[in-house]
C-alpha positions as CSV (number, residue, x, y, z in Angstrom):
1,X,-10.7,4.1,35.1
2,X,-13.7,1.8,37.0
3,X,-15.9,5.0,36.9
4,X,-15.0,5.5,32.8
5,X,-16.2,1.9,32.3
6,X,-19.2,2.1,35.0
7,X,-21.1,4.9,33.6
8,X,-19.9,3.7,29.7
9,X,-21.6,0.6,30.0
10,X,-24.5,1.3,32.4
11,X,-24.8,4.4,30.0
12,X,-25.1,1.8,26.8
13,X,-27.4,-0.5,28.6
14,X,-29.9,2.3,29.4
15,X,-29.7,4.2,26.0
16,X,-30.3,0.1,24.4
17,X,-33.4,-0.1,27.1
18,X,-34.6,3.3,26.1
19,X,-34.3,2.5,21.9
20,X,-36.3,-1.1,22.9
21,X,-38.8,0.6,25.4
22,X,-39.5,3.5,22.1
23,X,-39.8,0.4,19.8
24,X,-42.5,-1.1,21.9
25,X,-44.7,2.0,22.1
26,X,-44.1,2.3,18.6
27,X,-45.6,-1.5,18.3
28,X,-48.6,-1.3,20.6
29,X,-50.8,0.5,18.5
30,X,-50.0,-1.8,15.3
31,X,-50.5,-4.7,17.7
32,X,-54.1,-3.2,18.7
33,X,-54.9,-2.7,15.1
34,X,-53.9,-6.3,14.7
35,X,-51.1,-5.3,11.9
36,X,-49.6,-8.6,13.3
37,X,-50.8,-11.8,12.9
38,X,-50.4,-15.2,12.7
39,X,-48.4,-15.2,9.2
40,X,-46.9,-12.1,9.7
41,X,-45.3,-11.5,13.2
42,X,-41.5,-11.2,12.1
43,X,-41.8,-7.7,14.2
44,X,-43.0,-8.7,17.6
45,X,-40.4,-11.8,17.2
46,X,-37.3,-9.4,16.4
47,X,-38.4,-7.0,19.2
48,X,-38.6,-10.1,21.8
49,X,-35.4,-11.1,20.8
50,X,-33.5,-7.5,21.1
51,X,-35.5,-7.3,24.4
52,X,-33.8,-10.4,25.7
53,X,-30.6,-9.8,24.6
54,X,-30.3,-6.8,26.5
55,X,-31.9,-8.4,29.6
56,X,-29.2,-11.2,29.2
57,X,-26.3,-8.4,28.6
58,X,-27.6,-7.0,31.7
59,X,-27.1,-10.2,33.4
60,X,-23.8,-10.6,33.3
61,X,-22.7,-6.6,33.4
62,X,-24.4,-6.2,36.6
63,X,-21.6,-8.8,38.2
64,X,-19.1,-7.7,35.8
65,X,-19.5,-3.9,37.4
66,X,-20.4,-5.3,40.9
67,X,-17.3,-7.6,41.5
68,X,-14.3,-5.9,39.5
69,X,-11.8,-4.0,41.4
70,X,-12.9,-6.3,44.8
71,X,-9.8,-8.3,46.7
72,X,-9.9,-12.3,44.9
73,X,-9.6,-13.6,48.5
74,X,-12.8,-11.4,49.5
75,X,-15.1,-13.1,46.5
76,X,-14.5,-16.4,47.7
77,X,-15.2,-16.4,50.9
């Protein structure tokens, strides 16, 4: 059952990392063009902010995965 939930979640974080890394290319050239600008950047904004959320989903799966299934005793010391 660890290896169900391993590759589940490791498998959701890369497909969110691959939707976010296709949204950015799909920005850069509208950035270039300067589509964006100071009054209208609600894009670049909403992208950070997905961006971050899955770095900060990553941060605490990656522990999550690393320590369940380890002896209690073994963590602390």
């Amino acid at each position: 059952i660890f290896f169900s939930f391993y590759f589940a979640m490791t498998g959701m974080h890369a497909l969110h990392m691959i939707i976010g890394l296709g949204i950015m290319l799909w920005m850069i050239p509208r950035i270039r063009r300067g589509t964006y600008t100071r009054e209208y950047f609600s894009p670049v904004e909403n992208f950070g902010l997905y961006w971050h959320f899955v770095d900060i989903v990553w941060i605490f799966l990656f522990p999550l995965l690393y320590l369940i299934g380890r002896d209690p005793w073994m963590i602390i010391m």
